[in-house]
C-alpha positions as CSV (number, residue, x, y, z in Angstrom):
1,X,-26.3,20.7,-33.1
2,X,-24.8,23.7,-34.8
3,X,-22.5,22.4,-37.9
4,X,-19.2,24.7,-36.1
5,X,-19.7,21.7,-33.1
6,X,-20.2,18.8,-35.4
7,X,-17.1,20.0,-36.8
8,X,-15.5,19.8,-33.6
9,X,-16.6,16.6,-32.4
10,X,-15.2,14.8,-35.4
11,X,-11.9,16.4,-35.3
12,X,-10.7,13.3,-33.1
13,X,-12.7,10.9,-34.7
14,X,-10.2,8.5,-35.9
15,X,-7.5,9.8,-33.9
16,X,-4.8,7.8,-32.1
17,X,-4.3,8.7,-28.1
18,X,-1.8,6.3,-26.9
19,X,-3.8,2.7,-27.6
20,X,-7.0,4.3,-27.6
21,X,-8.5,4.8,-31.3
22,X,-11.1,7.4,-31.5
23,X,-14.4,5.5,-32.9
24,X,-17.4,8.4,-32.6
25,X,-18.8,10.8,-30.4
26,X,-20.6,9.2,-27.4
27,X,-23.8,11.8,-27.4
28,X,-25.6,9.9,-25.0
29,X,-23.3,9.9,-21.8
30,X,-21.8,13.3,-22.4
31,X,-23.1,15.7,-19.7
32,X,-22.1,19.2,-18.0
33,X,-19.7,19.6,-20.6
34,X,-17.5,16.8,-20.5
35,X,-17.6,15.4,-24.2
36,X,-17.0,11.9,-24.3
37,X,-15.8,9.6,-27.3
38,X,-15.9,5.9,-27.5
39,X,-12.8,4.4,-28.2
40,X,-11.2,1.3,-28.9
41,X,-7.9,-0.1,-26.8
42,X,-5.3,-1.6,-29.3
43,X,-5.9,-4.4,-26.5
44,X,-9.9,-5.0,-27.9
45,X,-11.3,-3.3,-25.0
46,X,-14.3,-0.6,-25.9
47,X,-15.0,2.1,-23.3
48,X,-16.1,5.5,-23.2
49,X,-13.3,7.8,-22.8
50,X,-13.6,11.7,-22.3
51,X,-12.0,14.2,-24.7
52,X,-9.8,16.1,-22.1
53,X,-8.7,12.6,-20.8
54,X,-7.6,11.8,-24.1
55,X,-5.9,15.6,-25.1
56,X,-4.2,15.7,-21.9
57,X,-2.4,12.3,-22.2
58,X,-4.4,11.1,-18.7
59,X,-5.5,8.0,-20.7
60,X,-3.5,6.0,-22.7
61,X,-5.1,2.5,-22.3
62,X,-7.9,0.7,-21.0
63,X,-5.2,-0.4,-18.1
64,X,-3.6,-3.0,-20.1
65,X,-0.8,-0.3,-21.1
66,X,0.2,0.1,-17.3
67,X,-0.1,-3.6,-16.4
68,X,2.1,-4.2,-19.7
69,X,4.8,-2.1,-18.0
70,X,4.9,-3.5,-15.0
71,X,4.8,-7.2,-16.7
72,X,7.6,-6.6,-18.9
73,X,9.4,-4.7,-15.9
74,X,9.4,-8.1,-13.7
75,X,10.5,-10.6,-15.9
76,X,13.5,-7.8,-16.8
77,X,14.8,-8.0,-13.6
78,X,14.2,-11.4,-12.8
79,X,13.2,-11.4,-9.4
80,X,9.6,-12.7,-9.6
81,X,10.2,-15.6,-7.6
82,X,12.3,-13.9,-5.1
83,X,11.1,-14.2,-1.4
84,X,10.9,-10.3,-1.1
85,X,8.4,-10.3,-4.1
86,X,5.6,-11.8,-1.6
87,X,6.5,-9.6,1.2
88,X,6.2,-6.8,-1.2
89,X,2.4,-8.8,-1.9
90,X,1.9,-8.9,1.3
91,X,2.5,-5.3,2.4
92,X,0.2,-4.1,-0.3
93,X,-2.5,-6.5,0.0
94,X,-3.0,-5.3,3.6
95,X,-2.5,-1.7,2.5
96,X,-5.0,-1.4,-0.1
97,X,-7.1,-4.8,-0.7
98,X,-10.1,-4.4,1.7
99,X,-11.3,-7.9,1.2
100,X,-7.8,-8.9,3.3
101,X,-7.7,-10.1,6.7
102,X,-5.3,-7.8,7.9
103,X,-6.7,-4.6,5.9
104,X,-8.3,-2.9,9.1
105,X,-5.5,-3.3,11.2
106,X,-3.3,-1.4,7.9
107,X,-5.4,0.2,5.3
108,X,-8.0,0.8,7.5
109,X,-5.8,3.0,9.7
110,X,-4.5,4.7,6.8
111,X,-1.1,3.1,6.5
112,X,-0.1,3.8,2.9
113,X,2.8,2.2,0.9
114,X,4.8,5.5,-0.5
115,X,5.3,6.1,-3.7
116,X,8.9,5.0,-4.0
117,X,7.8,1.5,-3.8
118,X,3.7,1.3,-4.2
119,X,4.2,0.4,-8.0
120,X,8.3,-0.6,-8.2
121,X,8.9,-3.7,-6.7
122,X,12.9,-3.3,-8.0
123,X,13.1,-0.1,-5.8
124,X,11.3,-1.9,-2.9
125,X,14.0,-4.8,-3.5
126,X,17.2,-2.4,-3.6
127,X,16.8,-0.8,-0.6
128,X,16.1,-4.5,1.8
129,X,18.7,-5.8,-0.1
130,X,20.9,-2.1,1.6
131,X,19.8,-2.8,4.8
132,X,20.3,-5.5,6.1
133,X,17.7,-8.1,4.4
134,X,17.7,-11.3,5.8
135,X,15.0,-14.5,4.8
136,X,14.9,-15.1,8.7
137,X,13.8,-11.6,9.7
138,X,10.9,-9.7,9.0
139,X,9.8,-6.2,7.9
140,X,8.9,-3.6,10.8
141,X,7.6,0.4,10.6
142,X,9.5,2.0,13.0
143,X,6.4,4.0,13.8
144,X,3.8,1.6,13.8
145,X,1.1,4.5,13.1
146,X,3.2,5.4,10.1
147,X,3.8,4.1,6.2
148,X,5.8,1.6,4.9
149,X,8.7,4.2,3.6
150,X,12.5,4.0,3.7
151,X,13.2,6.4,6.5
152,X,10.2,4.4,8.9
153,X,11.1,0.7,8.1
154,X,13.8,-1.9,9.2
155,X,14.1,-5.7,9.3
156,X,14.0,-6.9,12.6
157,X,13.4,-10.7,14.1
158,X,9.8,-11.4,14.7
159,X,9.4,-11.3,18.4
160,X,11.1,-7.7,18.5
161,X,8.1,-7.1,15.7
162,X,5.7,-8.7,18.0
163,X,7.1,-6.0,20.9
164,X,6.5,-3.1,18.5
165,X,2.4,-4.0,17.9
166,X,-0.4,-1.4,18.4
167,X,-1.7,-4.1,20.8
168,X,1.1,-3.9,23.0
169,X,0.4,-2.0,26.4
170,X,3.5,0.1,28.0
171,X,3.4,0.7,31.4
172,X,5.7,2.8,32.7
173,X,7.9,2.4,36.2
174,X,10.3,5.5,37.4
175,X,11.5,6.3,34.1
176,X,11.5,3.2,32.2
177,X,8.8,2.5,29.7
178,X,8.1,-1.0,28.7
179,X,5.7,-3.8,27.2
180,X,4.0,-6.0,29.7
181,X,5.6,-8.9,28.3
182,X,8.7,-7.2,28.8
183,X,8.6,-6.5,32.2
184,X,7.4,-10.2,32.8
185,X,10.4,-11.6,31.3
186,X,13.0,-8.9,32.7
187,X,11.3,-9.8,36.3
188,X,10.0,-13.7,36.0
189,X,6.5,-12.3,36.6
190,X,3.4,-14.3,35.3
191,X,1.9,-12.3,33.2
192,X,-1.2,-12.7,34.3
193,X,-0.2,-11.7,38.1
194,X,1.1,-8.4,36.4
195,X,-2.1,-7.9,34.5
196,X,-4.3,-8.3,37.7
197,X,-2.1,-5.7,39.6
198,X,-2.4,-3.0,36.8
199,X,-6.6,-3.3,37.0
200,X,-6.4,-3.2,40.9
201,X,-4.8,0.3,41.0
202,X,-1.1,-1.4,41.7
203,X,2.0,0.8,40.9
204,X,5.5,1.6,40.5
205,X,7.4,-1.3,41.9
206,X,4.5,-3.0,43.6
207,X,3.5,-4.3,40.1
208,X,7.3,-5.9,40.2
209,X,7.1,-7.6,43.4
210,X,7.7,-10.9,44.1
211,X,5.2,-12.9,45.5
């Protein structure tokens, strides 16, 4: 190693970048030009970091910065133990956790939490609170192929939610579209009646005849 690149790998060698304190060069794991340093978090942590990480600001912390932030941005508004603080759990867990139950029928179609309130519960919190929050309703997308957002969620009461499903199968009479279970209950139809006459080729206002 020429003494000009010596020179420049220890420029940063003891070097604060956010919490991270430059220690030495990490010649082993440095390839195809991305020069990496091993560095210290104020927090103890000791991880290879690489330079232009480091120059650029895109690493501050081994993670415990950002976590730190979000900590200390909970217990200033208060609201950790508030109801909406699971929901807001909730909605992410099944967004982005692959290990949850619910993940394939959220994460796994690519619903996304936007960016307004992936990381800020208070924001999340602000807007239920503006329309229309309520302990006995639930959160529902509008567009159930769409993200939780402002402009695509409400709070509704949970059958309505149950209504508004991707399992739900509309079936369309004249010019009305409807669940199944909507029709059943607008028509006192079993439900199982109604079922068979769909799969038998049944139609229009056959499917809503009376026995």
């Amino acid at each position: 190693m020429s003494r000009q690149v010596r020179s420049v790998l220890k420029s940063i060698v003891g070097l604060k970048f956010g919490r991270w304190l430059v220690l030495e060069h990490d010649i082993e794991n440095s390839l195809n030009r991305k020069t990496l340093y091993i560095c210290k978090c104020d927090c103890g942590i000791i991880r290879s970091v690489r330079s232009d990480m480091l120059k650029s600001g895109r690493s501050v912390s081994c993670g415990c910065h950002k976590k730190q932030r979000m900590s200390d941005a909970w217990k200033t508004h208060g609201l950790t133990d508030h109801p909406l603080m699971k929901k807001w759990i909730s909605i992410k867990q099944r967004c982005y956790n692959l290990n949850n139950s619910r993940y394939k029928n959220y994460g796994g179609r690519g619903i996304e939490v936007c960016d307004e309130w992936k990381d800020n519960f208070k924001a999340f919190y602000d807007w239920c609170l503006a329309n229309n929050y309520s302990s006995n309703l639930t959160i529902d997308r509008i567009n159930n192929n769409g993200n939780y957002e402002p402009n695509n969620c409400r709070f509704i009461s949970n059958k309505k939610q149950q209504l508004n499903k991707s399992t739900n199968h509309y079936v369309t009479i004249g010019e009305i579209s409807l669940t199944i279970k909507e029709w059943c209950d607008r028509y006192h139809i079993n439900r199982n009646t109604f079922v068979w006459r769909l799969r038998n080729g049944w139609n229009g206002k056959d499917l809503l005849r009376k026995v």
